[in-house]
N, C-alpha and C positions, 0 to 999 in steps of 0.2 A: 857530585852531579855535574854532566857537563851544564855549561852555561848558556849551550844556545839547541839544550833539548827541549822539545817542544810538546804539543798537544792538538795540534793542527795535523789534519791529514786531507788530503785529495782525492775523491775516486774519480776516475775516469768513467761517466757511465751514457757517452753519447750516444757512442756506435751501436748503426741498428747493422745487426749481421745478417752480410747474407745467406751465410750456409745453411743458418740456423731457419731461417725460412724457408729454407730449402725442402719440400717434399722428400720424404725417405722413407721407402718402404718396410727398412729394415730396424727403425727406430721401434722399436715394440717398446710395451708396457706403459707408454705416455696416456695418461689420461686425459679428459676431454680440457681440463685445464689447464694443460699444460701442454697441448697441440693451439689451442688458441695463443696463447703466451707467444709461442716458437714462431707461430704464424707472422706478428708484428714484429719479430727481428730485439727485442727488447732482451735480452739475455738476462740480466739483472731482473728482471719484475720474473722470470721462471719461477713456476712455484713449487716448492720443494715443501710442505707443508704451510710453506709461507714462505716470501718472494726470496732468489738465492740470496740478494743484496743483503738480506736483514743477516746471514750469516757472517756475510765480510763483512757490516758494519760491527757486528757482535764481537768478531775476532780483533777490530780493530781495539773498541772499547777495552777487551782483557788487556790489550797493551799498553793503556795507559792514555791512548789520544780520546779525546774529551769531544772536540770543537774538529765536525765533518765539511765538507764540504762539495758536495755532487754538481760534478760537470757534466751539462745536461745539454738535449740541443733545445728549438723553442718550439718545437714539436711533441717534446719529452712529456705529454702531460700524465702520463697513469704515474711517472715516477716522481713528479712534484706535486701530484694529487696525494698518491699513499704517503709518502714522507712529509708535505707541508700541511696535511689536512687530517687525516686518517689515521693517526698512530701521534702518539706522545711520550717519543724515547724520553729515558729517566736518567741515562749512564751521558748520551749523549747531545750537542746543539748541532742541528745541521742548517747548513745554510746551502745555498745553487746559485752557478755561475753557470750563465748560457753562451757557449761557445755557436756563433752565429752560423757557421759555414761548417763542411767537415771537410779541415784543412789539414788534418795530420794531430797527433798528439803531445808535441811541440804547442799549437795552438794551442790544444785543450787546455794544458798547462796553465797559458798566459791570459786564456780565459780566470783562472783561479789567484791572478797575482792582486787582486787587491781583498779579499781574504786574506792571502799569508799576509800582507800590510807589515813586510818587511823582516817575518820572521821565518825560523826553520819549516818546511811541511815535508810531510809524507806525501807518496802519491804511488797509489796503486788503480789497477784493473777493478773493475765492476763486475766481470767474467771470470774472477779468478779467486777461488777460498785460499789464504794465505794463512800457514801453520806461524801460532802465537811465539811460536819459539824462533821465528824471525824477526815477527812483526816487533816487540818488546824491545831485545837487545839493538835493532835499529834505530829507534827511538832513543833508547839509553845510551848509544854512544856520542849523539849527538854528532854536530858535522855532517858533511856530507855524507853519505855512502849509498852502497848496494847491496840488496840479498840476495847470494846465489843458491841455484841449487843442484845438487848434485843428481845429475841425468840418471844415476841405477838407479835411484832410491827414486825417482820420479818413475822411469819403466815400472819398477817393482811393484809402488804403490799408489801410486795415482792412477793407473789405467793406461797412460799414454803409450799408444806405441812408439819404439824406436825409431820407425820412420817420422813419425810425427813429429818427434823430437826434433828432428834434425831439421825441420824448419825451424826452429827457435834461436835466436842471437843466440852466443858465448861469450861470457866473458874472459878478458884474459887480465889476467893476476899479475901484478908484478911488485914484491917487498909489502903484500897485505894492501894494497890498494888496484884501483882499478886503473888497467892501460889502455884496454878499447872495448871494445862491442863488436865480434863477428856478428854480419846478418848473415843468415841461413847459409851458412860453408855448406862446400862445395862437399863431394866424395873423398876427394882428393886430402882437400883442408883438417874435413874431419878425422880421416884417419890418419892423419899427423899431428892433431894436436895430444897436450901432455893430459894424460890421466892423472885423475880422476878428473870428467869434461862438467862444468859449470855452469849450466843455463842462465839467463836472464827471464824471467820472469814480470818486468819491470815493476818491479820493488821497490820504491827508493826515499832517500830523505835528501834533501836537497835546501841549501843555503838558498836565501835569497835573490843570491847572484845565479840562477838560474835561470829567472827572466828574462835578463839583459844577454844570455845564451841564448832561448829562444828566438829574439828579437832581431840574432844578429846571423842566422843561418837562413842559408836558402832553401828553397822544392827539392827533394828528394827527385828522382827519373823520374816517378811515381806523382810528380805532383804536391808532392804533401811537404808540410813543415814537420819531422820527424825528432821525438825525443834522444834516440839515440843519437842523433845527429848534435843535437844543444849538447850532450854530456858528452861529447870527444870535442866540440868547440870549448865547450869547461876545460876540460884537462889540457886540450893543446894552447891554446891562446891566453885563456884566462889563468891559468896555474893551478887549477880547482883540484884537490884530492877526495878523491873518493874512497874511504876504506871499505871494502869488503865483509861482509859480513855472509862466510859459506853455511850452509844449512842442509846436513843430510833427511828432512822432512819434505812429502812430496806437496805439490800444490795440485788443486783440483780446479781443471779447467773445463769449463762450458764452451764450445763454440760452434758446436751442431747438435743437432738430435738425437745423434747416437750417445750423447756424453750424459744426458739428463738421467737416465736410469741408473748411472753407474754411480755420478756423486750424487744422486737421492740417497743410495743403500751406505756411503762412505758417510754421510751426514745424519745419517739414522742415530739419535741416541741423542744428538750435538743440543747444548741448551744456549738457546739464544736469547738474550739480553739486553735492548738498546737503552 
């Protein structure tokens, strides 16, 4: 067993979307619950029989992390009301960190640094169902790393279209560890990089020494203090290794209206366990 694998995990669950608020006529099949949901931008609190959260948090639980921790803004209240009030997970403790501004996800992060209180976390999306067969061996390898995943198997069966894809970072690989993080290549980019192509998903389990990366990058063009930004300051500056961890299983993302019907029917069956 590594020695600095953990049970601490991070969800990113601030961002109020705004696609997802977005009117869309062509969203069919949402019911009256699940068009209010989409209304307040709340992705997570979606209800899928019950909010989507409770599934990434269920997924995290099969992997072994115990002790959650939802990064939330100070607005966030239906999701610190359901989780701090309303429900009495068995599997796991959750705790919330309120990231004061929406500064980037870099911030969100440093929102969560006195939780990890100096140990290994996880830290994944709020918007995004993550297959146990990532989630687990990440965990288990302990150390830094990343879970990719391989863009067919995400076309195939997660729903996303290829364009859609191609907005997503890539990672590039180098000796089993991680070299950098393409943001959304270009046409160009993409049709030169090596097959089979690697998504980022932002996946990840992260040393300590992640903070002091956050802490030490600047605004993205964009404004923001961005994640992928602290984990190329890791690896360039700080020396940090990231091993890789590829995953031909797809992930199911939430980020508009159109997406809620589709992982409704993928979640259909899924038994959830907090």
């Amino acid at each position: 067993m590594a020695s600095d694998m953990t049970d601490k995990a991070v969800v990113l669950a601030r961002g109020l979307g705004t696609r997802m608020r977005k009117q869309d006529d062509e969203a069919a099949g949402l019911d009256a619950r699940q068009r209010a949901a989409a209304d307040t931008g709340v992705k997570a609190m979606i209800p899928i029989g019950r909010p989507f959260l409770d599934y990434v948090l269920s997924a995290l639980a099969d992997a072994g992390y115990r002790r959650i921790c939802l990064v939330i803004g100070p607005d966030n209240d239906a999701i610190r009301r359901y989780y701090g009030e309303e429900i009495r997970p068995e599997r796991v403790s959750i705790d919330f960190a309120v990231q004061q501004e929406p500064r980037g996800t870099a911030d969100a992060v440093l929102a969560a640094e006195s939780f990890a209180d100096g140990e290994p976390v996880a830290v994944v999306n709020s918007d995004n169902y993550y297959p146990v067969a990532a989630l687990r061996p990440l965990r288990e390898q302990g150390g830094s790393g990343v879970a990719l995943f391989d863009w067919r198997s995400m076309t195939a069966e997660s729903g996303l279209a290829e364009e859609r894809l191609r907005s997503f970072a890539v990672g590039r690989i180098e000796d089993g560890c991680l070299r950098g993080i393409l943001e959304k290549p270009d046409e160009a980019t993409w049709q030169a990089l090596p097959r089979p192509i690697w998504v980022s998903m932002n996946c990840w389990q992260f040393r300590a020494t992640i903070f002091d990366a956050c802490r030490a990058i600047k605004p993205s063009p964009r404004g923001e203090l961005e994640l992928p930004s602290a984990v190329a300051h890791s690896i360039d500056a700080m020396g940090e290794r990231f091993r890789v961890l590829t995953v031909s299983e797809p992930v199911l993302d939430i980020t508009s209206r159109r997406d809620i019907a589709g992982v409704a029917e993928k979640l259909g069956g899924v038994d959830v366990r907090l």
